[in-house]
BAFI-3210 file (N, C-alpha, C; in Angstrom, 3 decimals, decimal comma, padded with zeros to 6 digits):
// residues 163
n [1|2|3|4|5|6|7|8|9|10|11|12|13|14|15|16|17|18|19|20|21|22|23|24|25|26|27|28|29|30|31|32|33|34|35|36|37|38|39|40|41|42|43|44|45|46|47|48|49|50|51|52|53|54|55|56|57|58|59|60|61|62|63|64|65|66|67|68|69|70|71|72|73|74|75|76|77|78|79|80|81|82|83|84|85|86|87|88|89|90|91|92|93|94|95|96|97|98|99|100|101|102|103|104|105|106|107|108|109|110|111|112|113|114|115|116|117|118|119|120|121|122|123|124|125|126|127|128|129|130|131|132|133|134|135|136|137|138|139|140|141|142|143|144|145|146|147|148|149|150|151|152|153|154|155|156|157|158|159|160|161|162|163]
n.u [013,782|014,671|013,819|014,335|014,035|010,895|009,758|010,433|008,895|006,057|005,768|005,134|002,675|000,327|000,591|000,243|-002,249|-004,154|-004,219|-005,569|-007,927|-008,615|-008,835|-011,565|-013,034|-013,524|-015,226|-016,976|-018,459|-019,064|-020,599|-022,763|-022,556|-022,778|-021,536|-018,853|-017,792|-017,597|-015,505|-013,627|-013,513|-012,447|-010,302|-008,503|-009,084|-007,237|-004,811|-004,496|-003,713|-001,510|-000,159|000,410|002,160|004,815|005,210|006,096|008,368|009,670|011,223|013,443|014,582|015,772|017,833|019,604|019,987|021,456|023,964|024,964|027,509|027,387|024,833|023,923|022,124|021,303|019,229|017,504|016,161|015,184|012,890|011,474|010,312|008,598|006,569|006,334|003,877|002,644|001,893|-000,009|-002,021|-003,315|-003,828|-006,165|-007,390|-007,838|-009,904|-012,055|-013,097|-014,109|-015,757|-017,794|-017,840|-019,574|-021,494|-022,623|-023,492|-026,048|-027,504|-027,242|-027,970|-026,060|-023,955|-022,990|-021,106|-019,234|-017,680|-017,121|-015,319|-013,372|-012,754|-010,953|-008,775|-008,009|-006,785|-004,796|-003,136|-002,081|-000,155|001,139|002,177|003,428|005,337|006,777|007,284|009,177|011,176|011,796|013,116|015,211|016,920|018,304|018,682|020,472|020,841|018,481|018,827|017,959|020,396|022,318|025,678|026,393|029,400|030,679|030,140|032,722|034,168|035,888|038,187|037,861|039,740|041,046|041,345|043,645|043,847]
n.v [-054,327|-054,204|-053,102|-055,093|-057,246|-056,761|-056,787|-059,606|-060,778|-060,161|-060,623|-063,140|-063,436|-062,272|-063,885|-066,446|-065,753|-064,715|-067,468|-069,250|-067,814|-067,772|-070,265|-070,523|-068,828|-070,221|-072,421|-070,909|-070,351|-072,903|-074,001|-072,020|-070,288|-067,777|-066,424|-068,015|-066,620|-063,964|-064,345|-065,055|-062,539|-061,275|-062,081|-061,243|-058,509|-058,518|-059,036|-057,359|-055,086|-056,055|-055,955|-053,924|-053,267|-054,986|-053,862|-051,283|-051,714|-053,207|-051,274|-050,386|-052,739|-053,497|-051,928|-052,542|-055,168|-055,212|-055,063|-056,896|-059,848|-061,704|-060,679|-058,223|-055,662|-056,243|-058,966|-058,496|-055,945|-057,184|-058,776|-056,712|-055,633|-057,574|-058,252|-055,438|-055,535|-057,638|-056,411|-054,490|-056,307|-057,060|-055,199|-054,311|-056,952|-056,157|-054,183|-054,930|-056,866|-055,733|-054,031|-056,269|-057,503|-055,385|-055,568|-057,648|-057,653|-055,823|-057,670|-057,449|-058,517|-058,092|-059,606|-062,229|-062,196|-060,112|-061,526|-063,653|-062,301|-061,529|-063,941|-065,066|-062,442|-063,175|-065,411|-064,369|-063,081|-065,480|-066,785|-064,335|-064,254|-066,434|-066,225|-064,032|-064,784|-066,436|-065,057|-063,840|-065,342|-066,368|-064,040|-064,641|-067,080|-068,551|-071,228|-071,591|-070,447|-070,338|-069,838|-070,054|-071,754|-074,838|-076,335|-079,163|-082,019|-083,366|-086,360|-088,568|-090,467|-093,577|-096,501|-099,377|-102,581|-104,976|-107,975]
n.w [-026,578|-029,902|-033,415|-034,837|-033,792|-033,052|-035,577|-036,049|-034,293|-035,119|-037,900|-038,601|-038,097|-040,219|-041,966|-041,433|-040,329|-042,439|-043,811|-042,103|-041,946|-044,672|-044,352|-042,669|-044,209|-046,521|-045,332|-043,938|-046,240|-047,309|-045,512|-044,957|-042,794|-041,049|-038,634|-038,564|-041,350|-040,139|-038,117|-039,823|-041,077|-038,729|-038,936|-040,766|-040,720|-038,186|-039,414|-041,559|-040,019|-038,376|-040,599|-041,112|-038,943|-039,341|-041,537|-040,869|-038,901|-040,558|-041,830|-040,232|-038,698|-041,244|-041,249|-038,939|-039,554|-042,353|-042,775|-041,894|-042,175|-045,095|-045,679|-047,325|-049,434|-051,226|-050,665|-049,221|-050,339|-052,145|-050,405|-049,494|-051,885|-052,411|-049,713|-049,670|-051,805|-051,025|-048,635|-049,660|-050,193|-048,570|-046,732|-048,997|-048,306|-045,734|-045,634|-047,401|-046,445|-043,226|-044,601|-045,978|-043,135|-042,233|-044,249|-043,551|-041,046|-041,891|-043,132|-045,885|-049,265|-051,088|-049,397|-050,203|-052,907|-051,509|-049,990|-051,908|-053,173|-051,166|-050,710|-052,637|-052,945|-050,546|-051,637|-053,317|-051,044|-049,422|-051,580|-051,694|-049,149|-048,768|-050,515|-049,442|-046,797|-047,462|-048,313|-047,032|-044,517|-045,936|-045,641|-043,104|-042,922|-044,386|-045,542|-046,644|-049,296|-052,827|-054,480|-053,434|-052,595|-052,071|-050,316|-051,125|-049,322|-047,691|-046,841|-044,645|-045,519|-044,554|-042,824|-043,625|-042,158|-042,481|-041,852]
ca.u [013,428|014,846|012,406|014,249|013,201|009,730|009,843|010,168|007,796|004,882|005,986|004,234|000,819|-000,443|000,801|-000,601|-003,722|-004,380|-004,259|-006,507|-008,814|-009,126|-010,442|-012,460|-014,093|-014,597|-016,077|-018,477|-019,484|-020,434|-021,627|-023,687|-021,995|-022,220|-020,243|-017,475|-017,557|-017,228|-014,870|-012,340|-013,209|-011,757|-008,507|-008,142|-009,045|-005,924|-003,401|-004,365|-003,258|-000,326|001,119|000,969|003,393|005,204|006,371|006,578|009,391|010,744|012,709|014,265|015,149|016,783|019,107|020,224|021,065|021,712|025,675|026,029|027,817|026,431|023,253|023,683|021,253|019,822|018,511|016,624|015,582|013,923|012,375|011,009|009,602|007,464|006,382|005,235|003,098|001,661|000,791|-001,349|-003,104|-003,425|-004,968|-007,447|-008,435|-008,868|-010,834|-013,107|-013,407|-014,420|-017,518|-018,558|-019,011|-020,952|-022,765|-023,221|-024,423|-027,037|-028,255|-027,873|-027,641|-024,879|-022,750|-022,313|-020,190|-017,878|-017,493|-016,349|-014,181|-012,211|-011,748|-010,243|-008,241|-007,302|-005,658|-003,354|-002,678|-001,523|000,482|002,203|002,810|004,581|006,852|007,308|007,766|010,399|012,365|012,356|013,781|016,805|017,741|019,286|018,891|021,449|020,580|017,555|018,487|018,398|021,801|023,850|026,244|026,825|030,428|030,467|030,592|033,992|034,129|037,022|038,943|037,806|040,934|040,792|041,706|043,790|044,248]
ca.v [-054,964|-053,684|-053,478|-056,334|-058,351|-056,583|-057,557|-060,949|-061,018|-059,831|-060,614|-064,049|-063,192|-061,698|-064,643|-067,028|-065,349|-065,259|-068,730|-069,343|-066,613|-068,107|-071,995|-070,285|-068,091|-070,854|-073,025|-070,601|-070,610|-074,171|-074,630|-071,028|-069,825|-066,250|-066,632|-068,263|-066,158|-062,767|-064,560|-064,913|-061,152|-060,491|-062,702|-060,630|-057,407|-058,401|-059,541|-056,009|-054,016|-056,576|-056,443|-052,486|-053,295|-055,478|-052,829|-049,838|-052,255|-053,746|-050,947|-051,008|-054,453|-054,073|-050,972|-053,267|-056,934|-055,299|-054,428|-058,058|-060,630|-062,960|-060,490|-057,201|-055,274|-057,356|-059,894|-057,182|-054,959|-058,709|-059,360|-055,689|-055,456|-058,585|-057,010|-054,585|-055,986|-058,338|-055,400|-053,975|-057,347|-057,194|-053,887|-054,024|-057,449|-055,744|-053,065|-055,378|-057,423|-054,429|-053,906|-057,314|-057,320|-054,608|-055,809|-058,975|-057,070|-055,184|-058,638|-057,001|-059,068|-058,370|-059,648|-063,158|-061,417|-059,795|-062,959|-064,559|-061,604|-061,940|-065,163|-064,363|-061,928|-063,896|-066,904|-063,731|-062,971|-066,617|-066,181|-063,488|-064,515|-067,169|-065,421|-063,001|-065,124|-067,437|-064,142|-063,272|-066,562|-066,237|-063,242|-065,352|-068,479|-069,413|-072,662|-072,531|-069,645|-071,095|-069,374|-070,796|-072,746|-075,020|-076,704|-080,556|-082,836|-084,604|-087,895|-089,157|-092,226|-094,905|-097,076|-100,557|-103,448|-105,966|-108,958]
ca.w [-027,837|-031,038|-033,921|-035,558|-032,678|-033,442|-036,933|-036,162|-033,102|-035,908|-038,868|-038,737|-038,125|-041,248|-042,965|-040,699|-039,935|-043,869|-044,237|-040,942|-042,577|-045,650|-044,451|-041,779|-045,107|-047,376|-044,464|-043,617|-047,608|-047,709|-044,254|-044,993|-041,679|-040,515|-037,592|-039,014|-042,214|-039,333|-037,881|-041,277|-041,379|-038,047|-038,517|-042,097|-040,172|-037,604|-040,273|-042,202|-038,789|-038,657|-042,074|-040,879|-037,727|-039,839|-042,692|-039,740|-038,100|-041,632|-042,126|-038,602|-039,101|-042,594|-040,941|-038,022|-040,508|-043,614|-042,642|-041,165|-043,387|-046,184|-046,058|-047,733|-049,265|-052,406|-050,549|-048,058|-051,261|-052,799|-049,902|-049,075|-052,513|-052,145|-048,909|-050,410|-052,712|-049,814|-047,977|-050,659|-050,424|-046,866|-046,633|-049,390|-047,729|-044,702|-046,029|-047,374|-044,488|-042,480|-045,792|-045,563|-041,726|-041,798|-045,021|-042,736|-039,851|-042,214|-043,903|-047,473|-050,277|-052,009|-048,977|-050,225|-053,446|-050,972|-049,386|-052,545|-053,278|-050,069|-050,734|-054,052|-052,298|-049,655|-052,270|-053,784|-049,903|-049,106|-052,235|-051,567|-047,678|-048,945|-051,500|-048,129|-045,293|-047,590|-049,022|-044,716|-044,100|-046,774|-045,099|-042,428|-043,452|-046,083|-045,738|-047,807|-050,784|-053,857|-054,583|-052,474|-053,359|-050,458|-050,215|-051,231|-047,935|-048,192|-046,135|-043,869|-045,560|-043,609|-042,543|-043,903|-041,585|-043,209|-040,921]
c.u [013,637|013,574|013,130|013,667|012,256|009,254|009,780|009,528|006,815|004,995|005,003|003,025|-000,202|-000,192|-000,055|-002,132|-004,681|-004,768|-005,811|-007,547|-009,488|-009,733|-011,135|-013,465|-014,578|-015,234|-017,254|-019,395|-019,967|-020,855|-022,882|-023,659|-021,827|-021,277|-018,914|-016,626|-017,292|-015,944|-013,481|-012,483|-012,053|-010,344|-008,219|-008,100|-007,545|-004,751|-003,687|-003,070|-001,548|000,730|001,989|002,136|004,526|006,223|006,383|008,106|010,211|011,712|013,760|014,814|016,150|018,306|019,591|020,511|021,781|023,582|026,040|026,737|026,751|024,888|023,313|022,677|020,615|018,729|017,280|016,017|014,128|012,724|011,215|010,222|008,108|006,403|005,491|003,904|002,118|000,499|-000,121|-002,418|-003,482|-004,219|-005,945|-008,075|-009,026|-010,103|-012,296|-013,455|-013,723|-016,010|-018,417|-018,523|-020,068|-022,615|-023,677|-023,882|-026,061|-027,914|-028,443|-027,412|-026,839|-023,730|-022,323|-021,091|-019,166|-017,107|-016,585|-015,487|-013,160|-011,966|-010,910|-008,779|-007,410|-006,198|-004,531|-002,534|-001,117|-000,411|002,151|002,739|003,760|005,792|007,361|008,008|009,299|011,685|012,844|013,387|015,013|017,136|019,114|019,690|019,778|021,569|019,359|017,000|018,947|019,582|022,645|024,174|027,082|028,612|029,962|031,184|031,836|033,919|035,517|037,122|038,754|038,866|040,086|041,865|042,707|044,182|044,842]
c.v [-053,951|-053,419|-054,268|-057,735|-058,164|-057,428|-058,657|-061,273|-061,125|-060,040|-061,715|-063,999|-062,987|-062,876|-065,979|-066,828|-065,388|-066,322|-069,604|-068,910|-067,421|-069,586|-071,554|-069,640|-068,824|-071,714|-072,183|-070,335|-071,744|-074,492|-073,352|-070,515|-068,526|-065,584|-066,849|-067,190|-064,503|-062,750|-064,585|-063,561|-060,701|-060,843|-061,819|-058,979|-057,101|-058,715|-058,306|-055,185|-054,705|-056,770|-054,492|-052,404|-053,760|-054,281|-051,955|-050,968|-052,814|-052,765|-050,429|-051,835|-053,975|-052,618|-051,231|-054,642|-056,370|-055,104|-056,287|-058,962|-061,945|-062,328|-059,486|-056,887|-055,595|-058,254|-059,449|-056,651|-056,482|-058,566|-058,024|-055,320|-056,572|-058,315|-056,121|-054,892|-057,026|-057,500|-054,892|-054,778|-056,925|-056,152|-053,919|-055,605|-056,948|-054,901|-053,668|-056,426|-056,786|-054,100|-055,113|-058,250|-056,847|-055,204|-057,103|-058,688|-056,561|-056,140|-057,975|-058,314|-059,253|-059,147|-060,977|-062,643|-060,345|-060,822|-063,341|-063,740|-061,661|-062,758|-065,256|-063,695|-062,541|-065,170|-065,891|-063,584|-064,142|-066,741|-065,695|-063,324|-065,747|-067,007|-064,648|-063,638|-066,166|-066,628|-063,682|-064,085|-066,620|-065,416|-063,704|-067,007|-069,027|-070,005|-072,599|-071,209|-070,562|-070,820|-069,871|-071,877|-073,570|-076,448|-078,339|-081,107|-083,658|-085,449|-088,511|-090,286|-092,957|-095,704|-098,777|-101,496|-104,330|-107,124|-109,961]
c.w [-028,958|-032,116|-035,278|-035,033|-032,850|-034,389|-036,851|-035,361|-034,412|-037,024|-039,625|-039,061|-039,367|-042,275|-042,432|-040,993|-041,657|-044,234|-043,214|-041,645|-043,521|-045,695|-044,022|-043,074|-046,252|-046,625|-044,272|-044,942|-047,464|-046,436|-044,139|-043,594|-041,148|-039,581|-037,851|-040,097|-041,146|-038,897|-038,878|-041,501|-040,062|-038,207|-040,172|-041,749|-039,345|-038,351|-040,912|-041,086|-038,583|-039,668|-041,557|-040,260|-038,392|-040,883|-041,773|-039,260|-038,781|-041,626|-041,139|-038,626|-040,037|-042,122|-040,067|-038,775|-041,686|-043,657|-042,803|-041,991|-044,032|-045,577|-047,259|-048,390|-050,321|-051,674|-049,915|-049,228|-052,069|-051,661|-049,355|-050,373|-053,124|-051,301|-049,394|-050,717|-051,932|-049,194|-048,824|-050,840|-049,540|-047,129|-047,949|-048,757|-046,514|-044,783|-046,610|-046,589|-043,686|-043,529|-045,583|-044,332|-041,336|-042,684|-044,499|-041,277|-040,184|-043,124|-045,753|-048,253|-050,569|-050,886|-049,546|-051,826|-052,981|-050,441|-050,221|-053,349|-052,588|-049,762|-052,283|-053,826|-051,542|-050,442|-052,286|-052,112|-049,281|-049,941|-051,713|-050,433|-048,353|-049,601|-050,258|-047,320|-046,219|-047,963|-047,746|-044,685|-044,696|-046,133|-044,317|-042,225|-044,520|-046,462|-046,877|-048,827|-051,321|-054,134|-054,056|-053,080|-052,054|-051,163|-050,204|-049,748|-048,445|-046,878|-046,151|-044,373|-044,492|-044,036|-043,133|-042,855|-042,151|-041,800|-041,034]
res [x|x|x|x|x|x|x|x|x|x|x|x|x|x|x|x|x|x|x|x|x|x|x|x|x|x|x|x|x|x|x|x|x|x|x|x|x|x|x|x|x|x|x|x|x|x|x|x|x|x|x|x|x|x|x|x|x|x|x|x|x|x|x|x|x|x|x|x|x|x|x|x|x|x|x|x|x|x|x|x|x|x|x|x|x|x|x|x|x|x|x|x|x|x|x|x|x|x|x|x|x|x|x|x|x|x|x|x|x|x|x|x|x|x|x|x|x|x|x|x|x|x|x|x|x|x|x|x|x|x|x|x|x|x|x|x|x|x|x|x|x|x|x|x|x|x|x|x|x|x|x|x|x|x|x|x|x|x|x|x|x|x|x]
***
């Protein structure tokens, strides 16, 4: 396994798990859920550790496609600076997802205001997984960049009968 094959093994997850994360964390606001609300920490805790695997194996990936044709290296540089900017979500939600476990282990107060920070957090996340996972998808998808300029279908003269 390459680590473009990586890359796309893990790439998912953090975008996923985000989205998972974030009903499971406003469910456990209005159902007043501690469990659930631990639970949207841990799937925000594993999409942190996963956005990590994710950029360690991006740039593996982009030095095994970036040669191949109809990719070169704009569409890779777009999609790696989105990326980016994901991951910076990612890891400060994990980081506070990791505060308000504990602050939910230690019954303080303030945890329901981390709560409704990392769900705050978590919208830009979702966000910016989707600007990610769709700038991934152009890579090799050419079917669905806006750019493209796809070739008009022409249609076989149908033969007319005359009888």
């Amino acid at each position: 396994m390459n680590e473009a094959h990586l890359h796309l093994v893990v790439n998912h997850f953090p975008i996923v798990g985000v989205i998972f994360g974030f009903l499971l964390l406003v469910g456990s606001l209005v159902f007043r859920n501690k469990t659930l609300q631990n639970t949207a920490y841990f799937l925000f805790i594993i999409s942190a550790v996963t956005t990590l695997v994710s950029m360690q194996t991006g740039e593996g990936a982009e030095e095994i496609v970036e040669e191949m044709p109809e990719i070169g290296h704009d569409i890779i540089h777009e999609h790696e600076e989105i990326a980016e900017k994901m991951a910076l979500v990612m890891y400060a939600l994990g980081g506070l997802s990791l505060a308000g476990w504990y602050m939910n282990t230690k019954e303080n107060a303030k945890a329901k205001w981390v709560a409704l920070l990392a769900t705050l957090v978590s919208i830009a996340g979702m966000i910016l997984g989707s600007l990610t996972g769709t700038s991934g998808g152009e890579i090799r998808h050419t079917e669905i960049r806006e750019a493209t300029t796809q070739s008009p279908v022409t249609q076989e003269p149908t033969e007319s009968h005359e009888e």
